[in-house]
C-alpha positions in Angstrom: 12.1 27.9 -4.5 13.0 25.3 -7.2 10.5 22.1 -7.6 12.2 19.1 -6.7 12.5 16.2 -9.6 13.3 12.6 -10.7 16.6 12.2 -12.2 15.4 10.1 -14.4 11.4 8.2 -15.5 13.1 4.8 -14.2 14.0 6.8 -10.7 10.0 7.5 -10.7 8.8 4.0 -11.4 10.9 2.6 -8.8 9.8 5.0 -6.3 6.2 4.6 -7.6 6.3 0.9 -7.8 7.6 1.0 -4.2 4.5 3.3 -2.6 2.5 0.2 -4.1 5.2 -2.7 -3.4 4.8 -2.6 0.4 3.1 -4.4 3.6 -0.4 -4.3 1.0 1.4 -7.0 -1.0 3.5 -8.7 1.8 1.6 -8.6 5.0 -2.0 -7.7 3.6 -2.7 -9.5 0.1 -1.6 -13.4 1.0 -3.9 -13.3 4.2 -6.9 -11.1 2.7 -6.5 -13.7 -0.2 -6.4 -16.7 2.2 -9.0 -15.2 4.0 -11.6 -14.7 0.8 -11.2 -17.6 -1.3 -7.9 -17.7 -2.7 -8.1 -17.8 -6.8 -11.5 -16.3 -6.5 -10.2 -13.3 -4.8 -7.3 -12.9 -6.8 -9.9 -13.1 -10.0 -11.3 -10.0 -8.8 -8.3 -8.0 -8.0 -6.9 -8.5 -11.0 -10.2 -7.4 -13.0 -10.6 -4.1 -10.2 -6.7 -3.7 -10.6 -7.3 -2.6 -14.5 -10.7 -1.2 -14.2 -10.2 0.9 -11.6 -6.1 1.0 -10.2 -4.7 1.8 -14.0 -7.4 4.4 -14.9 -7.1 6.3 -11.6 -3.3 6.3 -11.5 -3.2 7.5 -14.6 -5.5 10.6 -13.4 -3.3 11.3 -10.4 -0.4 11.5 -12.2 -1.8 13.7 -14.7 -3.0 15.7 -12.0 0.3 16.3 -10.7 2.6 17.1 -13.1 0.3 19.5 -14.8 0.3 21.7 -11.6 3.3 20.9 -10.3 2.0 21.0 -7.1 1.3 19.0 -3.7 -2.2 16.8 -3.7 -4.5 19.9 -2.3 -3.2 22.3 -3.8 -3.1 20.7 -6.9 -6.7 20.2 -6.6 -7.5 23.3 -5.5 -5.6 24.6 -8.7 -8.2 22.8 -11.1 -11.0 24.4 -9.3 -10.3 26.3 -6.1 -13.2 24.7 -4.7 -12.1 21.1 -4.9 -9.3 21.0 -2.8 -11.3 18.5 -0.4 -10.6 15.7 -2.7 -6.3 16.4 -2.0 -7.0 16.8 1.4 -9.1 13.6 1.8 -5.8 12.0 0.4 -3.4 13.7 3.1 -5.8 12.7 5.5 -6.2 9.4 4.5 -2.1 9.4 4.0 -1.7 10.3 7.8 -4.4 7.7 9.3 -2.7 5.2 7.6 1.1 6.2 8.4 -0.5 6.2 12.4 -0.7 1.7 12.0 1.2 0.9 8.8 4.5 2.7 11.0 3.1 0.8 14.3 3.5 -3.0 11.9 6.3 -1.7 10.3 7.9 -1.6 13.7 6.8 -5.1 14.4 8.4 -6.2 11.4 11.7 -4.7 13.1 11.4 -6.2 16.0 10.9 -10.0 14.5 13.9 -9.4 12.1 16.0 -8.4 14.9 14.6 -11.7 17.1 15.7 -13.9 14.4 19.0 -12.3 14.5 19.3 -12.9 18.2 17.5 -16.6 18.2 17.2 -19.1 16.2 13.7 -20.0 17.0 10.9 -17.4 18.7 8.9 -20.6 20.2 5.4 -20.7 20.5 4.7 -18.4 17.7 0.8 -17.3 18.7 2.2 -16.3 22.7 5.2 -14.6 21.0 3.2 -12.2 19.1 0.7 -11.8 21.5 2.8 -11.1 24.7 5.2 -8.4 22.6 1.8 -6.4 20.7 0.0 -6.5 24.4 3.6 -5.0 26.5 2.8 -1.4 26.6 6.4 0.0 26.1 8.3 -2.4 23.2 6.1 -2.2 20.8 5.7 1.8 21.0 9.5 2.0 20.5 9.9 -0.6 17.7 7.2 1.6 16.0 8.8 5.0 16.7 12.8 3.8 15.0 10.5 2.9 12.2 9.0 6.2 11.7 12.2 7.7 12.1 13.9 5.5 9.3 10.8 6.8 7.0 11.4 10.8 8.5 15.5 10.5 7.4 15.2 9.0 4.2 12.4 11.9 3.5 14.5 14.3 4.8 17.0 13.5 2.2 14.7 14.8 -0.8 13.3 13.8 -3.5 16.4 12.4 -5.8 18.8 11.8 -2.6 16.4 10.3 -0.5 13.1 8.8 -2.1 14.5 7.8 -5.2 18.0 6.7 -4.6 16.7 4.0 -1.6 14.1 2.9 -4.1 17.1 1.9 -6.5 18.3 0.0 -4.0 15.3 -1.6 -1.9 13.3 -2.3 -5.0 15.7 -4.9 -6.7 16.9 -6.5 -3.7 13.0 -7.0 -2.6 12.5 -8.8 -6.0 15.1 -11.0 -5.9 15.2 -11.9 -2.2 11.4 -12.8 -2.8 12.3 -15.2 -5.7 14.5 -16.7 -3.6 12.1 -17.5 -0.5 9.3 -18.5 -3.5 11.7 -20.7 -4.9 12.5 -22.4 -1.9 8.8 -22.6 -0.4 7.9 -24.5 -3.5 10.4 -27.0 -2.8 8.3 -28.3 0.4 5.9 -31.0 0.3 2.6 -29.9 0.0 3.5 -26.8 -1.9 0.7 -27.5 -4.7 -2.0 -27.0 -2.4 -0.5 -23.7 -1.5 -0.7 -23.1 -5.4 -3.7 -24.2 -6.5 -5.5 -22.5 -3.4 -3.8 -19.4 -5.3 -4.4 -20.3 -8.7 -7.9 -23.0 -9.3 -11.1 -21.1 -8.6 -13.0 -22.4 -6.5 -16.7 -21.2 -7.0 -18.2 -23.9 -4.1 -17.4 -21.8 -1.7 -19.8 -18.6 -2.4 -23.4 -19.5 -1.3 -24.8 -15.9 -1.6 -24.6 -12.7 -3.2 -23.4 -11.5 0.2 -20.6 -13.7 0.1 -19.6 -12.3 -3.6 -20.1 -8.7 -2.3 -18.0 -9.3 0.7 -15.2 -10.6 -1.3 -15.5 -7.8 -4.2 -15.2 -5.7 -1.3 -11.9 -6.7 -0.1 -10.5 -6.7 -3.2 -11.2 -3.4 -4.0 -9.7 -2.2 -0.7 -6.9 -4.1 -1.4 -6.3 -2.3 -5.1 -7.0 0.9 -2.9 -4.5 0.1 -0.4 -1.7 -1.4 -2.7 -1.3 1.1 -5.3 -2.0 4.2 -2.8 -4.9 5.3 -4.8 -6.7 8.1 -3.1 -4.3 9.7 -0.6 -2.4 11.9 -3.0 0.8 10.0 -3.2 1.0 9.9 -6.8 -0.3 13.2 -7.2 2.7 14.5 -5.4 4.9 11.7 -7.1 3.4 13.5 -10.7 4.5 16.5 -9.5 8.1 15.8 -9.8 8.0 14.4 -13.5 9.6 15.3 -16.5 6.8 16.9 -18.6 8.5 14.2 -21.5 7.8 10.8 -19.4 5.2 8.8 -21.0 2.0 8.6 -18.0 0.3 5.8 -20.1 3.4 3.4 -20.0 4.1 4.1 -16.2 0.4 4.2 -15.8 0.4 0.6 -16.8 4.0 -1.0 -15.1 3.3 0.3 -11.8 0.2 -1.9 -11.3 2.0 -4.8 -13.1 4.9 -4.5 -10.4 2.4 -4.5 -7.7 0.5 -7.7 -9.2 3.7 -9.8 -9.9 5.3 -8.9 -6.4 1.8 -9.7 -4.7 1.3 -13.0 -6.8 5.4 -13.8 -5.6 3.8 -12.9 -2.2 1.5 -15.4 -2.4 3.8 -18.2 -3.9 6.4 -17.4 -1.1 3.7 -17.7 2.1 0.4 -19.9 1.2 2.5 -23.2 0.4 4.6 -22.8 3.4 1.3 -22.4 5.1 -0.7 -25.2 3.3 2.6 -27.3 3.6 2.6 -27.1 7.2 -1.0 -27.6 7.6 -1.9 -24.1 9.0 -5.0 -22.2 7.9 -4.8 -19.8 5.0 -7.8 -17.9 6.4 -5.6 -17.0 9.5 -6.1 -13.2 9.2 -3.5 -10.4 9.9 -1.8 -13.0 12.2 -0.8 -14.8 9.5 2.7 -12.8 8.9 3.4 -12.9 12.3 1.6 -15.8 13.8 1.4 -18.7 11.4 4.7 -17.8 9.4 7.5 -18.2 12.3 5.9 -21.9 13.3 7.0 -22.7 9.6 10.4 -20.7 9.9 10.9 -22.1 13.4 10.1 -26.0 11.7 12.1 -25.8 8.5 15.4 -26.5 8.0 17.6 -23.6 7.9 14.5 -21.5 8.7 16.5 -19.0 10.7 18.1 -17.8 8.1 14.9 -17.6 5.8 13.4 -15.8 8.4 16.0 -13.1 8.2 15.8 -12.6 5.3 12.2 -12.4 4.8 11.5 -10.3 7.8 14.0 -7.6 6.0 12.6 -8.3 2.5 8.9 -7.0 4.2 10.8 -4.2 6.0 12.2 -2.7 2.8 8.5 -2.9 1.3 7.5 -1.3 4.0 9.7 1.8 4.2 9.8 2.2 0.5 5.1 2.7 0.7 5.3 4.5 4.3 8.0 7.4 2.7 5.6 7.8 -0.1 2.6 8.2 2.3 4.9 10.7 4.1 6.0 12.4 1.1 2.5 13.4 -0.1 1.9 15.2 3.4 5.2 16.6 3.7 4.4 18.4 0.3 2.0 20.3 1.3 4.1 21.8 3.9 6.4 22.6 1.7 4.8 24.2 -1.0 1.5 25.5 0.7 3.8 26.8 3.9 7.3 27.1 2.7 8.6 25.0 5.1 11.6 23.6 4.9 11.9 19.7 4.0 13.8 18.7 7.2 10.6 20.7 9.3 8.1 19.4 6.7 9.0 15.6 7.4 9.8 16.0 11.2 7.0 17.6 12.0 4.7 15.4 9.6 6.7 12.2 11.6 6.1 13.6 14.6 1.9 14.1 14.3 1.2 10.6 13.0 4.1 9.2 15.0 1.8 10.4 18.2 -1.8 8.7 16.8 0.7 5.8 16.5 1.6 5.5 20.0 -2.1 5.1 21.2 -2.8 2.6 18.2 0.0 0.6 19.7 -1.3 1.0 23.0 -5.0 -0.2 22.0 -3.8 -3.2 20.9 -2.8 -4.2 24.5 -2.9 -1.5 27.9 -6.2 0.2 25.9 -7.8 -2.6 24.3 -10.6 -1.7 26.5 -11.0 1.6 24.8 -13.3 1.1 21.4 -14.8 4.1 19.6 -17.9 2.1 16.9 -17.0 -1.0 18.3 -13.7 -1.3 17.4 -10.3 -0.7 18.9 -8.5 2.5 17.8 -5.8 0.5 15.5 -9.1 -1.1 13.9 -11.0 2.2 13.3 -7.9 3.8 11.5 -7.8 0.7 9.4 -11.8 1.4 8.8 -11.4 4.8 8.5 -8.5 4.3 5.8 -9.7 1.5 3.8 -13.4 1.5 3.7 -13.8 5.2 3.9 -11.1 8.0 3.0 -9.5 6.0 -0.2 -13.1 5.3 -1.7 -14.2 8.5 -0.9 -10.9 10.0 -2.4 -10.6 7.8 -5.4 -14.5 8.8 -6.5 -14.2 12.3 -6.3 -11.1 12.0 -7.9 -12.7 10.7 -11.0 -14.9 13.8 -10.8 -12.5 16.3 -10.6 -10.1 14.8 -13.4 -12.9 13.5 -16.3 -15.0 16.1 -15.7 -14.3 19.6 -13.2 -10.9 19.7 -15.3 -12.4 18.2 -18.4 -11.7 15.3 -20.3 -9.5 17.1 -23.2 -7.2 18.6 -20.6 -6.5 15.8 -18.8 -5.9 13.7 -22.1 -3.6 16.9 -23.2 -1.5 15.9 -19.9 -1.8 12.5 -20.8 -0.2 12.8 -24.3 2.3 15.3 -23.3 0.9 17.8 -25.5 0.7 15.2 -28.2 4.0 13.4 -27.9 2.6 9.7 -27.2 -0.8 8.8 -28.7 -3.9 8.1 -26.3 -4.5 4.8 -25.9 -8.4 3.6 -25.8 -9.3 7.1 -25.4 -12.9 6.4 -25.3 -12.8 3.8 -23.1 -10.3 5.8 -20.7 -13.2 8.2 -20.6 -16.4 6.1 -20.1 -14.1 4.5 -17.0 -13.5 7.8 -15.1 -16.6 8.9 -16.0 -19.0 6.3 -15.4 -17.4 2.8 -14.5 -15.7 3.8 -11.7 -17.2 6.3 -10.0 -20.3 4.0 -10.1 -18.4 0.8 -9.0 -17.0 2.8 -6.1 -20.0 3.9 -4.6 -21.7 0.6 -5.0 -18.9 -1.1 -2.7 -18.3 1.7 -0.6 -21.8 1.2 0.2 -21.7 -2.4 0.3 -18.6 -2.2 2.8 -20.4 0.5 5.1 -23.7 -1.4 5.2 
């Protein structure tokens, strides 16, 4: 059976720039950055974000389109022993489709409020009386994994590629739009130079440093997908002519300027409105409809932010399904509609009781933690570090260092950039500042 491919690099980096452009930049970065300091935070993610995200994608990509192959097999095709490190990624790619699918459905269901009301009310009962009903929230979260299965469905070219032409542009400018207008309101500054002005007064201890370096390595992590395959599989589909080191390097810039519009478009709506930046996860669905619900015209705005984050979050959750889906299709032979149906269906299922631990279950903790915040865990703290480290291994080293940089250069076409310190990254840099805050984050 023919390999799927791009039509064209640009159908690639739109569909690679929308794994990374999704709830990690709209729901996840304002309130983790909120949350750890603001301009501190976003310091450090933009240092871990070329340290570690460019480097890495770089690998997985190469990693890809040389084997032309799904995330395990293609590591298993380096050295049939390291297949682990793909399969860590398809793991990690299924725990995460089990919650992200379960908020992507809550996104739905506020969109669709705003379209029926023009204000929710009391924002903190609203989201607490619809993620606590037992039966709502489990549907919302099931049409959304179905959107995800169709458009996967579709292939490579028909599906993935030709709704990230469409979503990806739209996002961008309907986010400049809601930036623009938040930094209209009075206050706004604040919201900026929360965002912007480090402020150092803040960290008392090395534990407070760690904690934060933490997050913002599980945010790079989470953003750009690193360590669950998708861009492995997303390599596998390239033109052996596109030019890794140029995509390697505009798919974390898309990520960073989306996540900094992110930031602009929420913190001075919250700062103007005196809410807390450090609100937490609620702060999408909690803090951000008192402002829509108190603005003028914020009906409207609401709409059309509540469908800006749902086309981020279909355009990461298909690429996440994708990179499972591939497996069944090249290790299995399966057909795609099979592949992605029954791929749907499995983490479809985990979502159901993640829903249901957030309200008729809550009483049900495995470590402490409710099942939604043990997949979270399990994803963020354990399955993309561990991924992302061996990763490293298997690329710089198992494969060796002058075949990957033979992928890299397309057998010579495009010159190696900072060879040297390309290697002493994979190598050594990140593989050591991985384990440090993988540590860190367990301990």
């Amino acid at each position: 059976m023919k390999r799927e491919q791009w039509s064209s690099n640009l159908g690639f980096l739109l569909a690679a720039a929308g794994s990374a452009i999704g709830l990690g930049n709209l729901w996840k970065f304002p309130y983790i950055a909120g949350s750890n300091g603001g301009a501190v935070f976003l310091m450090l993610y933009l240092v871990l974000l070329i340290l570690l995200g460019t480097p890495l994608l770089l690998a997985e990509m190469a990693v890809g389109r040389a084997t032309r192959l799904n995330a395990i097999d293609a590591c298993r095709a380096i050295h049939p022993r390291w297949g682990f490190v793909g399969a860590a990624g398809v793991v990690g790619a299924f725990v995460i489709l089990s919650y992200y699918s379960v908020i992507g459905g809550w996104v739905l269901k506020y969109l669709f409020a705003y379209m029926q009301h023009s204000r929710l009310g009391d924002a903190d009962a609203y989201y607490t009386g619809f993620v606590t009903r037992p039966l709502e929230p489990v549907l919302w979260h099931l049409l959304f994994a179905a959107c995800c299965c169709g458009i996967v469905a579709f292939g490579v070219s028909k599906g993935i590629e030709r709704i990230s032409k469409i979503f990806l542009p739209v996002l961008l400018l309907t986010l400049i739009a809601i930036g623009g207008y938040a930094l209209t309101l009075p206050g706004a500054s604040q919201g900026l130079r929360f965002l912007f002005l480090p402020d150092f007064s803040q960290i008392h201890s090395f534990s407070d440093f760690a904690s934060i370096l933490v997050r913002a390595m599980g945010q790079v992590f989470f953003s750009l997908s690193i360590g669950m395959g998708t861009l492995i599989t997303y390599g596998s589909y390239l033109d052996r002519k596109a030019n890794l080191q140029k995509n390697a390097v505009l798919i974390p810039l898309f990520d960073l300027v989306i996540a900094l519009l992110a930031g602009i478009a929420i913190l001075p709506c919250v700062f103007s409105f005196g809410l807390e930046p450090s609100a937490g996860s609620g702060l999408l669905f909690r803090s951000l409809p008192y402002v829509f619900d108190h603005m003028r015209g914020g009906r409207w705005l609401a709409i059309g932010f509540f469908a800006l984050v749902f086309l981020a979050a279909v355009t990461s959750a298909i690429s996440l399904l994708e990179s499972i889906a591939a497996f069944f299709i090249d290790h299995l032979h399966w057909n795609r509609i099979a592949a992605a149906g029954l791929s749907t269906l499995g983490f479809a299922l985990i979502g159901v009781a993640n829903s249901l631990s957030m309200g008729l279950w809550n009483s049900f903790t495995l470590f402490g933690m409710s099942l939604f915040d043990l997949m979270v865990f399990l994803s963020d703290n354990v399955l993309m570090p561990i991924g992302g480290f061996f990763l490293c291994i298997l690329a710089s080293r198992i494969w060796g260092f002058s075949s990957m940089l033979r992928e890299i250069s397309s057998n010579g076409q495009y010159a190696i950039r900072f060879p040297g310190a390309l290697r002493w990254i994979l190598r050594w840099l990140a593989p050591a500042m991985i384990l440090v805050i993988f540590a860190v984050s367990l301990f």
